[in-house]
C-alpha positions in Angstrom: 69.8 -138.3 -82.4 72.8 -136.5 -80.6 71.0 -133.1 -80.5 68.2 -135.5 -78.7 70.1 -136.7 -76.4 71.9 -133.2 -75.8 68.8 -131.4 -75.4 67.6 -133.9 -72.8 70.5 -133.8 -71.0 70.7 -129.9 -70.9 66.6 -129.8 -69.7 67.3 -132.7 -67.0 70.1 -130.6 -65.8 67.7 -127.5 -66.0 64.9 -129.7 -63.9 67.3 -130.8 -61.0 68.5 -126.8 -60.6 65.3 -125.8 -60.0 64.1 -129.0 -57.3 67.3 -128.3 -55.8 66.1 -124.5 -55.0 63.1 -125.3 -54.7 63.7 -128.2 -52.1 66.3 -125.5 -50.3 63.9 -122.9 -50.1 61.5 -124.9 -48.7 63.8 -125.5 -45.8 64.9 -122.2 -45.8 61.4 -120.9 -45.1 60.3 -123.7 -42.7 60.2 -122.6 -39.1 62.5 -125.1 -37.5 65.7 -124.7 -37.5 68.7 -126.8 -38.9 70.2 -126.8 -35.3 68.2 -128.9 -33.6 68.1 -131.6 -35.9 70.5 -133.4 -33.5 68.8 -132.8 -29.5 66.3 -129.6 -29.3 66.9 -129.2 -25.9 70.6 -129.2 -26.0 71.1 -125.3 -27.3 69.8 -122.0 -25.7 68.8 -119.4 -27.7 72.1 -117.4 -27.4 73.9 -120.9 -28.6 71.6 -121.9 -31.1 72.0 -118.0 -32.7 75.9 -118.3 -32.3 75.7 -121.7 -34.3 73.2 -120.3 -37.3 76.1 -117.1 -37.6 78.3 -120.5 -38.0 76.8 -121.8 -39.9 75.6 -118.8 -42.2 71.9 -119.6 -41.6 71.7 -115.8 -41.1 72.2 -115.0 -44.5 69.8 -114.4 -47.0 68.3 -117.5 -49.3 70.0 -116.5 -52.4 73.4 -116.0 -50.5 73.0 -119.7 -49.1 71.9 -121.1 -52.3 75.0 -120.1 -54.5 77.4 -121.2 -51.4 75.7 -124.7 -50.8 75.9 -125.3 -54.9 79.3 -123.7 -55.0 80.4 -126.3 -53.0 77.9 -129.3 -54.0 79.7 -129.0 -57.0 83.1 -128.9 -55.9 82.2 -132.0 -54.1 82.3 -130.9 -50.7 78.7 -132.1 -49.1 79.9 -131.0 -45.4 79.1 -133.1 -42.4 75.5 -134.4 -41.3 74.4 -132.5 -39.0 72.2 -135.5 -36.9 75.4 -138.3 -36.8 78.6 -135.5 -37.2 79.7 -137.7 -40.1 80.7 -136.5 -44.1 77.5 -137.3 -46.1 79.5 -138.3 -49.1 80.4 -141.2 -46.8 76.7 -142.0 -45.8 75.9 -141.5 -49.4 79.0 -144.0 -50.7 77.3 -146.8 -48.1 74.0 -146.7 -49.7 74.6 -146.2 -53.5 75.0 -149.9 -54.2 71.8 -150.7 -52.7 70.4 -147.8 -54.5 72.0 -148.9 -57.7 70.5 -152.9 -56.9 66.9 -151.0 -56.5 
């Protein structure tokens, strides 16, 4: 029964790895960018590529990737990028009503 569980564990960790890249390189390969999530007619061109060097949205996908889960599992999830607030805090407001669900 533990190997069961164990195994399940270890292939549940294995699925979320791979919708995790594949949700991220979905965005990576989209056409809009990241910046103008917040106003799209805030930021010139010349801004907007200033903010993506930032930002490392220059870099390659791979590159990206392994930062973004470097630090997804340190438990840094950065700032939202629409309301400028930390989205473990936006995520900490919701969980009980996600738990409840």
């Amino acid at each position: 029964m533990f190997y069961f569980l164990l195994r399940r564990l270890f292939f549940g960790i294995c699925v979320l790895f791979l919708l995790s890249f594949a949700s991220f390189a979905m965005m990576y390969y989209s056409k809009a960018s990241p910046i103008f999530a917040s106003n799209p007619q805030a930021f010139s061109k010349d801004l907007q590529n200033e903010l993506e060097a930032n930002l490392n949205l220059d870099k390659s996908l791979l590159f990206q990737y392994k930062t973004w889960l470097k630090s997804f599992l340190s438990g840094d999830l950065s700032n939202s990028l629409i309301n400028s607030q930390a989205v473990s805090e936006l995520l900490k407001e919701r969980l009980l009503n996600t738990v409840v669900l």
